[in-house]
C-alpha positions as CSV (number, residue, x, y, z in Angstrom):
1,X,0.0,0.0,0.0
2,X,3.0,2.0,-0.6
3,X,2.9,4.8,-3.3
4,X,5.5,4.5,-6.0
5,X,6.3,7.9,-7.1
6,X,7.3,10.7,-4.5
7,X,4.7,13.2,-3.3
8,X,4.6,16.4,-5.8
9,X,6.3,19.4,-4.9
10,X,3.9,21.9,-4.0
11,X,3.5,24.0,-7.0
12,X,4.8,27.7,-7.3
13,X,4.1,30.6,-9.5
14,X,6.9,33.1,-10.9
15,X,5.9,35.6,-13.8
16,X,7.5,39.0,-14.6
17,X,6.4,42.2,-16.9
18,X,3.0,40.2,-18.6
19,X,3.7,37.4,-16.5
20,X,3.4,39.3,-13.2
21,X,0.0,40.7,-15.0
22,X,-1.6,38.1,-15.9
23,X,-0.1,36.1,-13.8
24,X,-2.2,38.2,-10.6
25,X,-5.8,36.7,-13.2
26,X,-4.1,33.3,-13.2
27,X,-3.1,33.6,-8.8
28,X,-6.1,34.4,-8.6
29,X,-8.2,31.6,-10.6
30,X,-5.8,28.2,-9.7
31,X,-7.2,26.1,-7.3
32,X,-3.5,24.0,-6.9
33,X,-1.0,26.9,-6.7
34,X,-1.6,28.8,-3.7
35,X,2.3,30.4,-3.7
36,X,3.6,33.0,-6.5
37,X,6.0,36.0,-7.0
38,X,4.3,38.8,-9.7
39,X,7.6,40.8,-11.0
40,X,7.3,44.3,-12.2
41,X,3.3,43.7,-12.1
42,X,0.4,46.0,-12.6
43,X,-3.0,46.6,-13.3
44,X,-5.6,48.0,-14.7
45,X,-4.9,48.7,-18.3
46,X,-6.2,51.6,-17.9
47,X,-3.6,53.0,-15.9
48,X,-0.7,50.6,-17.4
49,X,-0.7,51.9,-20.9
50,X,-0.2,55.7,-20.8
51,X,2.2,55.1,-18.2
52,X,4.6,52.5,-20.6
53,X,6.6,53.3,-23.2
54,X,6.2,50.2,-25.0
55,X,2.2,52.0,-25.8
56,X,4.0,55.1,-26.9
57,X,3.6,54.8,-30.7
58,X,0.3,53.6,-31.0
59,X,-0.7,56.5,-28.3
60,X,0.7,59.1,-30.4
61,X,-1.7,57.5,-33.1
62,X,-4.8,57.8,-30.9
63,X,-3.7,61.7,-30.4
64,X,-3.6,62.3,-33.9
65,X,-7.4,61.4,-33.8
66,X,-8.3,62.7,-30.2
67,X,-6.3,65.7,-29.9
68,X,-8.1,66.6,-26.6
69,X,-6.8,65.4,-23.2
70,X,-9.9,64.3,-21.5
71,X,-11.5,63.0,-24.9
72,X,-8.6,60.5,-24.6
73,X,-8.5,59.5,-21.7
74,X,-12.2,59.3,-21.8
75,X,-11.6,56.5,-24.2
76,X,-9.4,54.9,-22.4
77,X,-12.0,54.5,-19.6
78,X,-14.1,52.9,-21.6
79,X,-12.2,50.6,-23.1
80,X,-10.9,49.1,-20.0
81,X,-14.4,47.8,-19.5
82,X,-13.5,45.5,-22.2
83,X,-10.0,45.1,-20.8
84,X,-12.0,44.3,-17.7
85,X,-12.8,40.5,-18.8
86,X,-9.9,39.4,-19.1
87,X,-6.7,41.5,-16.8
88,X,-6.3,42.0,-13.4
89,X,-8.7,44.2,-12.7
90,X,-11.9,41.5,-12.9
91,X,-10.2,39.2,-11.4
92,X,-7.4,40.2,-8.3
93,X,-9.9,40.6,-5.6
94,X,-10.5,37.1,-5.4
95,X,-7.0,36.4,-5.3
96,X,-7.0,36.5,-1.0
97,X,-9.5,38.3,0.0
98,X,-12.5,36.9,-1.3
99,X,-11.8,33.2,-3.0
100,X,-13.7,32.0,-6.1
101,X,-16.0,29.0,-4.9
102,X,-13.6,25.9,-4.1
103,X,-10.6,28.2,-4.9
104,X,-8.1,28.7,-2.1
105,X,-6.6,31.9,-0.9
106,X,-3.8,32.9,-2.8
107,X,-0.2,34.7,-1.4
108,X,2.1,36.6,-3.9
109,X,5.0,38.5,-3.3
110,X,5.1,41.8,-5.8
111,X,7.8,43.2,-6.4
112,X,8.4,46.4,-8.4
113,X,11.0,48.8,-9.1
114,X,12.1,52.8,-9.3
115,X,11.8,54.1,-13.0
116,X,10.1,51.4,-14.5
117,X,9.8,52.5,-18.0
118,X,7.3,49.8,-19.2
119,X,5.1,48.9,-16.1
120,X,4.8,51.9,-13.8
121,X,5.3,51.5,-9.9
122,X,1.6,53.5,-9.7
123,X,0.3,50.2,-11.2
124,X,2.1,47.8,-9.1
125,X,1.3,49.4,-6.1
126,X,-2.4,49.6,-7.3
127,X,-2.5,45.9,-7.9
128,X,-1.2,45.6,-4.2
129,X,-4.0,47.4,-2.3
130,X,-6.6,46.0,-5.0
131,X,-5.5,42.2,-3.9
132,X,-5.9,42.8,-0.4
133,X,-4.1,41.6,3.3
134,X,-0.8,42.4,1.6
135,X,2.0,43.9,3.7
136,X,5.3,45.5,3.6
137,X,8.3,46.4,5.3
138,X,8.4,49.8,7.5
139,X,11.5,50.3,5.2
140,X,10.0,49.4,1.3
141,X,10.8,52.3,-1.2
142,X,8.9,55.2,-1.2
143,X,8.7,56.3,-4.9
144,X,9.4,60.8,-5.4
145,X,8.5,59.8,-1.9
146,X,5.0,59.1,-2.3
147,X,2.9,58.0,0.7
148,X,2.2,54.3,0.4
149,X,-1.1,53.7,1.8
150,X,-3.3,50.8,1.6
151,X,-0.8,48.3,3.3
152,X,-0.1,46.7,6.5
153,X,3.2,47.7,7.5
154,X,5.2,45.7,9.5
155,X,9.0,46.1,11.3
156,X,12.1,45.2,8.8
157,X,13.2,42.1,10.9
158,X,10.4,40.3,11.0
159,X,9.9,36.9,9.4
160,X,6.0,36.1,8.5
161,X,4.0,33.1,7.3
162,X,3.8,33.3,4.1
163,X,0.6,31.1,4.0
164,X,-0.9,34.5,6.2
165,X,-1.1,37.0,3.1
166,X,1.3,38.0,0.7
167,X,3.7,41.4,0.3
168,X,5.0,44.4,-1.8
169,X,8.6,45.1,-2.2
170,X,10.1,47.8,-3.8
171,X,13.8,48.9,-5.4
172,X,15.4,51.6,-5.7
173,X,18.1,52.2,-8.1
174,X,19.2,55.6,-8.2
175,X,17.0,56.9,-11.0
176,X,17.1,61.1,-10.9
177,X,13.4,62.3,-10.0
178,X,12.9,64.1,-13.1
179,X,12.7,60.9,-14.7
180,X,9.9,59.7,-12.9
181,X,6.9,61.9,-13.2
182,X,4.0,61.7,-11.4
183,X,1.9,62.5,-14.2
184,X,0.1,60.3,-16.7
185,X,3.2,59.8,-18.4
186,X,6.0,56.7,-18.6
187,X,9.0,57.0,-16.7
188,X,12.4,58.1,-19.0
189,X,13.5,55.5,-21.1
190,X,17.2,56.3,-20.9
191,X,17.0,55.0,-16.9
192,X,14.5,52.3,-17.5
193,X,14.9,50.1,-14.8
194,X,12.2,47.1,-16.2
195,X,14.8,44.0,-16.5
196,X,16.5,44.9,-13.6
197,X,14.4,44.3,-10.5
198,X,14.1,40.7,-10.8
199,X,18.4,40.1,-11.4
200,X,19.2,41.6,-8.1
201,X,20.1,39.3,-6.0
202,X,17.7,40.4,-3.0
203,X,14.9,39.8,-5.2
204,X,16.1,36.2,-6.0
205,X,16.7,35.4,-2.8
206,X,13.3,36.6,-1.1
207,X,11.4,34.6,-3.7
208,X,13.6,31.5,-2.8
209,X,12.9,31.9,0.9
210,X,9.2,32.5,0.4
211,X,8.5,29.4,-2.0
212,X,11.2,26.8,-0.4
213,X,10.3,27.7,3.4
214,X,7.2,29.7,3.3
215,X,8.3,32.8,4.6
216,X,8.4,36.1,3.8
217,X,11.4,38.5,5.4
218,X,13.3,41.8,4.2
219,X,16.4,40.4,2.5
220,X,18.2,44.3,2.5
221,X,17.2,44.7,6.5
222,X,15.4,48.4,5.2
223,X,15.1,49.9,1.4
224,X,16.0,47.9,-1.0
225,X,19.0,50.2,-2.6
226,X,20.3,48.3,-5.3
227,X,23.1,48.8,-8.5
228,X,21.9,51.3,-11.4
């Protein structure tokens, strides 16, 4: 009455840029993968795409048409309810605080990073308060020293369950301020910062800790400052 074959690994998650989007609709539907780390994540596409410079082209398109500021981002509006069906924002507040039927809460870590060209922080860190019960570290990055609201914070040394909710982490490399606007508007090209947060080795090493033991803790002890 022995089995033959080992028991399974529990299954894990990982996903960066469109793989920490979507992957925030797929956390959020599995019903066997209750662990995953969303790099450089965001949602809705409605805030996503004036805020990337990989929509650049095809926005200067749509300006050509709409030459008025509010008519565009009028449209915009409405066709995120489209977007709506299928991206994060139909789908991420089931992810922990409010399970689909027979679906088990889900725990990402999401990390993000200072002048992120492609997905902006403002969508990462609207995807973390739009999930619910995440937390983060008295110490996470501040971006142009923005408040950070909608979080639990909790002390830099601590070690948490990572089975209790999940957590935002953010890195700071040095990017100059002017290159990060707080408009509607992407973040400088020249400093983009996109590939970079998930090759430092903080990142690598929290997401290790978190799927091999379960737990979450600060790998930098405060901010995360990390190599232009």
């Amino acid at each position: 009455g022995q089995p033959v074959l080992p028991k399974a690994p529990p299954r894990r998650y990982y996903g960066n840029s469109l793989g920490g989007i979507m992957g925030s609709v797929f956390m959020s539907l599995s019903t066997d993968t209750t662990h995953g780390v969303l790099g450089v994540p965001g949602g809705p596409f409605g805030i996503l795409l004036p805020r990337s410079k990989d929509f650049a082209a095809l926005f200067d398109i749509i300006r050509l048409r709409y030459d008025n500021s509010l008519a565009r981002i009028s449209m915009m509006s409405a066709i995120q309810e489209q977007f709506t069906y299928l991206e994060p924002g139909g789908y991420v507040n089931h992810l922990w605080k409010d399970p689909l039927p027979n679906t088990p809460q889900h725990s990402v870590l999401i990390h993000y990073g200072q002048g992120d060209a492609q997905v902006n922080w403002v969508a990462a860190e609207w995807l973390g308060r739009s999930i619910g019960g995440m937390r983060a570290f008295d110490g996470t990055m501040r971006v142009r020293n923005c408040t950070l609201f909608g979080f639990e914070f909790v002390d830099n040394s601590a070690k948490l369950n990572g089975t209790d909710g999940g957590l935002m982490q953010g890195y700071y490399f040095d990017v100059p301020a002017e290159n990060i606007p707080l408009e509607n508007l992407p973040c400088a090209s020249a400093t983009d910062t996109h590939g970079k947060t998930r090759r430092t080795a903080h990142a690598m090493e929290q997401t290790r800790v978190f799927f091999e033991q379960d737990v979450i803790y600060n790998p930098c002890g405060g901010a995360c400052h990390e190599q232009p």
